[in-house]
C-alpha positions in Angstrom: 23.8 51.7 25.2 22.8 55.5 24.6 21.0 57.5 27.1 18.0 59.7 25.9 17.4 62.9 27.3 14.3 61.2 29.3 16.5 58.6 30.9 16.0 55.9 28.9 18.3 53.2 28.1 17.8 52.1 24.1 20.0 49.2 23.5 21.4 48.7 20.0 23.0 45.6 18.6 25.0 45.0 15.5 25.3 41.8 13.8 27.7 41.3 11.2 26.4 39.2 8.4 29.1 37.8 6.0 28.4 36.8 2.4 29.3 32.7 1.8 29.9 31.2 -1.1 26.1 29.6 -3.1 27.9 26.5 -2.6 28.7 26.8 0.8 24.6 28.1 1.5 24.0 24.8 -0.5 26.1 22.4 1.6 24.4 23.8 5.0 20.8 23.7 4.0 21.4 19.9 2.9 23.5 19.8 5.9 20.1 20.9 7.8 17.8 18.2 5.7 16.2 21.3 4.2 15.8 19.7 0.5 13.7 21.5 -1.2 15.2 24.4 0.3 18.3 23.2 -1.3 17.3 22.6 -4.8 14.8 26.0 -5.5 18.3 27.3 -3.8 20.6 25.1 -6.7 18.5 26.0 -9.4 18.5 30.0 -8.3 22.4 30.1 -8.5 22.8 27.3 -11.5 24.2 24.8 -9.3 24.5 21.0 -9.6 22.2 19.9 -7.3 22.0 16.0 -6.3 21.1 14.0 -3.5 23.6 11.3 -2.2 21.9 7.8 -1.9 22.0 8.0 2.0 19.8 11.1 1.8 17.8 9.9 -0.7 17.0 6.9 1.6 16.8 9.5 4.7 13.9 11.4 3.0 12.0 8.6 1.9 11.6 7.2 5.5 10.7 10.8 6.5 7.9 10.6 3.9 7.4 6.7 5.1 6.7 7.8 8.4 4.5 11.0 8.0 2.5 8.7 5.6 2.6 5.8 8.4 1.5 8.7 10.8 -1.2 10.0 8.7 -2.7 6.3 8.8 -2.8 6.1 12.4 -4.5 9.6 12.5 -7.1 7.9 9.9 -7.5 4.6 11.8 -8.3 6.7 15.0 -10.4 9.0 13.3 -12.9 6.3 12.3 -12.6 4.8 15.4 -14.0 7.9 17.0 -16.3 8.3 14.4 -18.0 4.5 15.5 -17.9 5.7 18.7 -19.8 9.2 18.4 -21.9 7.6 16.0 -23.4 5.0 18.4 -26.9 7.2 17.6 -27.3 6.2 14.3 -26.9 2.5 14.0 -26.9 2.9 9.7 -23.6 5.5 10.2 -22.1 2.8 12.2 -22.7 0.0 10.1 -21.8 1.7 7.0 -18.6 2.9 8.9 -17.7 -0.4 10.2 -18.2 -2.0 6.7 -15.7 0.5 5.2 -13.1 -0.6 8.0 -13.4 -4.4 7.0 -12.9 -3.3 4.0 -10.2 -1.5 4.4 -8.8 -4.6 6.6 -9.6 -7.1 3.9 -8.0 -4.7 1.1 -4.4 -4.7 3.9 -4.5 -8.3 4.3 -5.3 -9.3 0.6 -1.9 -6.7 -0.2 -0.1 -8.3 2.6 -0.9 -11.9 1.8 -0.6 -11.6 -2.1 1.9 -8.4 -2.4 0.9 -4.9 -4.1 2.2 -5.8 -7.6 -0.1 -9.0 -8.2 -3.5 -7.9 -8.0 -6.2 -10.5 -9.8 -9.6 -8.9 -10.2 -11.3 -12.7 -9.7 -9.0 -13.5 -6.3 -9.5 -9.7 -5.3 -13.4 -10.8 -5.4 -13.5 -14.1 -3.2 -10.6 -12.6 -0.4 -13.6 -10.0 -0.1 -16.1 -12.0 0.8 -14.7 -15.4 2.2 -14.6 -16.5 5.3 -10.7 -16.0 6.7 -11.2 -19.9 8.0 -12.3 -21.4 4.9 -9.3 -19.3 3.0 -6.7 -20.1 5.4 -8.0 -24.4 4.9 -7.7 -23.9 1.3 -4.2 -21.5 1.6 -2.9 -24.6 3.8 -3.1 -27.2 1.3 -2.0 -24.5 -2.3 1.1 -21.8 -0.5 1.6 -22.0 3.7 3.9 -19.1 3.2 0.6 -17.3 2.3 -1.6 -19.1 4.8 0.7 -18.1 7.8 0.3 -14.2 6.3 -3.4 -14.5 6.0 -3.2 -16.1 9.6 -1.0 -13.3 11.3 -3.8 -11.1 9.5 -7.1 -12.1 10.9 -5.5 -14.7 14.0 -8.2 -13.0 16.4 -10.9 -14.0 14.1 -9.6 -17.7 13.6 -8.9 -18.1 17.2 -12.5 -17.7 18.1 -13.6 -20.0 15.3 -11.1 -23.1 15.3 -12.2 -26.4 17.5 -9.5 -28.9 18.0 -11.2 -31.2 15.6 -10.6 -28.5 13.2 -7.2 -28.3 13.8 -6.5 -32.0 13.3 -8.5 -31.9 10.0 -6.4 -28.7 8.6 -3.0 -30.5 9.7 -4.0 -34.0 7.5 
């Protein structure tokens, strides 16, 4: 503390900085799951710069969940925009088409998997009834038919009859 000639306290503080080793600097930023950090860092000094498996798989659920969380931020967004759009009833059904869409594009990747798209089944998941697909699933793959079930079960509930039932189980 120094004392001015006006009587006022000015406080100074030293910090002592040290100088660590690149590798060292290295090891703490991946140490603080700062990876790109870490390699602009590696490649500055000309250091070998890999992730472990582990963090590999720690960053790609990071990216797994932001992308997870920017779906639910989309989802919610359209659901406000139904609801402010209550006005103009073509807004809302062109909205609400786009979000069966988008439901029917889910289900078809859920029930069929991402990596075996077919242009022709593509074309009748889009526009068949989820009752009449989940008959015909019943009888061809139930694996499939229990996925496109777990899918669109609100829909189905409302629709099945117990006569229905008993015909889909013979």
């Amino acid at each position: 503390k120094v004392e001015e000639e006006d009587c006022v306290e000015v406080t100074v503080y030293f910090r002592c900085y040290r100088e660590i080793s690149p590798q060292k600097r290295l090891q703490r930023l991946i140490a603080k799951k700062r990876y790109e950090e870490a390699e602009k860092f590696a490649n500055m000094f000309g250091l070998h710069f890999s992730l472990d498996p582990e963090i590999i798989q720690i960053r790609m659920r990071e990216v797994k969940d932001t992308f997870a969380e920017t779906a639910m931020n989309i989802i919610q967004c359209k659901q406000q925009l139904l609801k402010n759009s209550s006005r103009s009833s073509a807004v809302e059904m062109v909205l609400s088409e786009l979000q069966e869409v988008e439901h029917r594009l889910d289900s078809y990747r859920l029930v069929y998997g991402e990596d075996n798209y077919c242009p022709m089944e593509w074309g009748t998941f889009q526009y068949e009834s989820p009752l009449i697909m989940c008959c015909k699933l019943v009888i061809m793959n139930a694996e499939k038919a229990f996925k496109l079930w777990a899918c669109f079960q609100a829909d189905l509930q409302k629709q099945l009859k117990p006569g229905l039932v008993s015909q889909m189980l013979q």
